[in-house]
C-alpha positions in Angstrom: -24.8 59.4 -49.9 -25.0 56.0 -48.6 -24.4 54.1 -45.8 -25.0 50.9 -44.0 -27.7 50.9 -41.8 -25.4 48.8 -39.0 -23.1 52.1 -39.0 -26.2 54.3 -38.1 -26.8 52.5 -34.4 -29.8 50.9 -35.5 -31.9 50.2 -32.5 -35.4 48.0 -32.6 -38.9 49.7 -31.7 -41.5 48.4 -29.7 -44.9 49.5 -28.8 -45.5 48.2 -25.0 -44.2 45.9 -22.8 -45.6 43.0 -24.8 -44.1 43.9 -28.2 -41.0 44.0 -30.0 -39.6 44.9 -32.8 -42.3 46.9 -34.7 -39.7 49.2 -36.1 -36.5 49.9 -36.0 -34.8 53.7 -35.4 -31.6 55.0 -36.6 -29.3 58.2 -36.4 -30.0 60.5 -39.7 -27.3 60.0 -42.1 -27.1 63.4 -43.0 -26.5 64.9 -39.6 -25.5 62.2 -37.2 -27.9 64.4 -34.4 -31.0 63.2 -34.6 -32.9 59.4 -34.8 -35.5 58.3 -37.4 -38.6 55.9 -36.5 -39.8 53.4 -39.0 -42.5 52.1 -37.7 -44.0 48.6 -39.7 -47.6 47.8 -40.4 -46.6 44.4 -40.2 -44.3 43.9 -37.7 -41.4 41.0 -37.5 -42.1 40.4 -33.6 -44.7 37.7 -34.8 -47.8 39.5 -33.1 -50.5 40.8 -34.9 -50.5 43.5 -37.5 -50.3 47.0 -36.0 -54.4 48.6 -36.3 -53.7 52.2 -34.8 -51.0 54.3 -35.7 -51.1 57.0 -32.8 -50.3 59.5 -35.6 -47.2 57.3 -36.8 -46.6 56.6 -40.5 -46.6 52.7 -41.1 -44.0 51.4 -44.0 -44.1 48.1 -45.7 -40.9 46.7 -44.7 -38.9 43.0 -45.6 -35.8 41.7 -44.3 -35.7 40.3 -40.8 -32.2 42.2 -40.1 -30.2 45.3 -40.4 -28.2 43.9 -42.6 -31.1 42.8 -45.2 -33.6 45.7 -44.4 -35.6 46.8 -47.0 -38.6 49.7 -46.6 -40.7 50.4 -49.2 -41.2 53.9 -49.8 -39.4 57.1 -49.1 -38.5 58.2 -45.7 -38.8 62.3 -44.3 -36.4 63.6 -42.7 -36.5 67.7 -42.5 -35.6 68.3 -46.1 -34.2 65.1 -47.1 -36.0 61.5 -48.3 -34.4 58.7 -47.0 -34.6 54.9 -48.8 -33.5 51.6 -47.4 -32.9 48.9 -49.4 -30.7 45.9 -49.0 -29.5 47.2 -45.3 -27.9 50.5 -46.6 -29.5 53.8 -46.2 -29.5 56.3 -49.3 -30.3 60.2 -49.0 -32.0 61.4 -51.6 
């Protein structure tokens, strides 16, 4: 299965009043309930890199969009990996 990330109600992350968009969440594709966090260790909101996780999984990401995302690495979701590459998320 895939499907653009922009159909999934992507939604950016922050950590704080002072920070933006140090991830970006998004319903699963496979259920349409629930949201997943990807959370960056180096954020796009031009601050600094992110040094404690607060038990939070850090992904390499590139793309300043939704629409050119890209995470590097697989992405739990109860049974399922999830991959984003070139905006669109892929269940696999």
């Amino acid at each position: 299965m895939r499907v653009q990330l922009v159909e999934l109600a992507p939604e950016w992350l922050s950590s704080g009043v002072s920070r933006g968009r140090m991830g970006f969440g998004f319903l699963c594709p496979a259920c349409g309930r629930h949201r997943v966090e990807v959370w960056m260790a180096i954020p796009i909101d031009e601050g600094q890199p992110v040094t404690t996780t607060e038990g939070r999984r850090l992904y390499d990401v590139s793309g300043d969009s939704f629409e050119t995302m890209e995470v590097h690495g697989a992405i739990p979701c109860g049974e399922d990996l999830l991959f984003v590459h070139e905006g669109a998320v892929v269940v696999g």
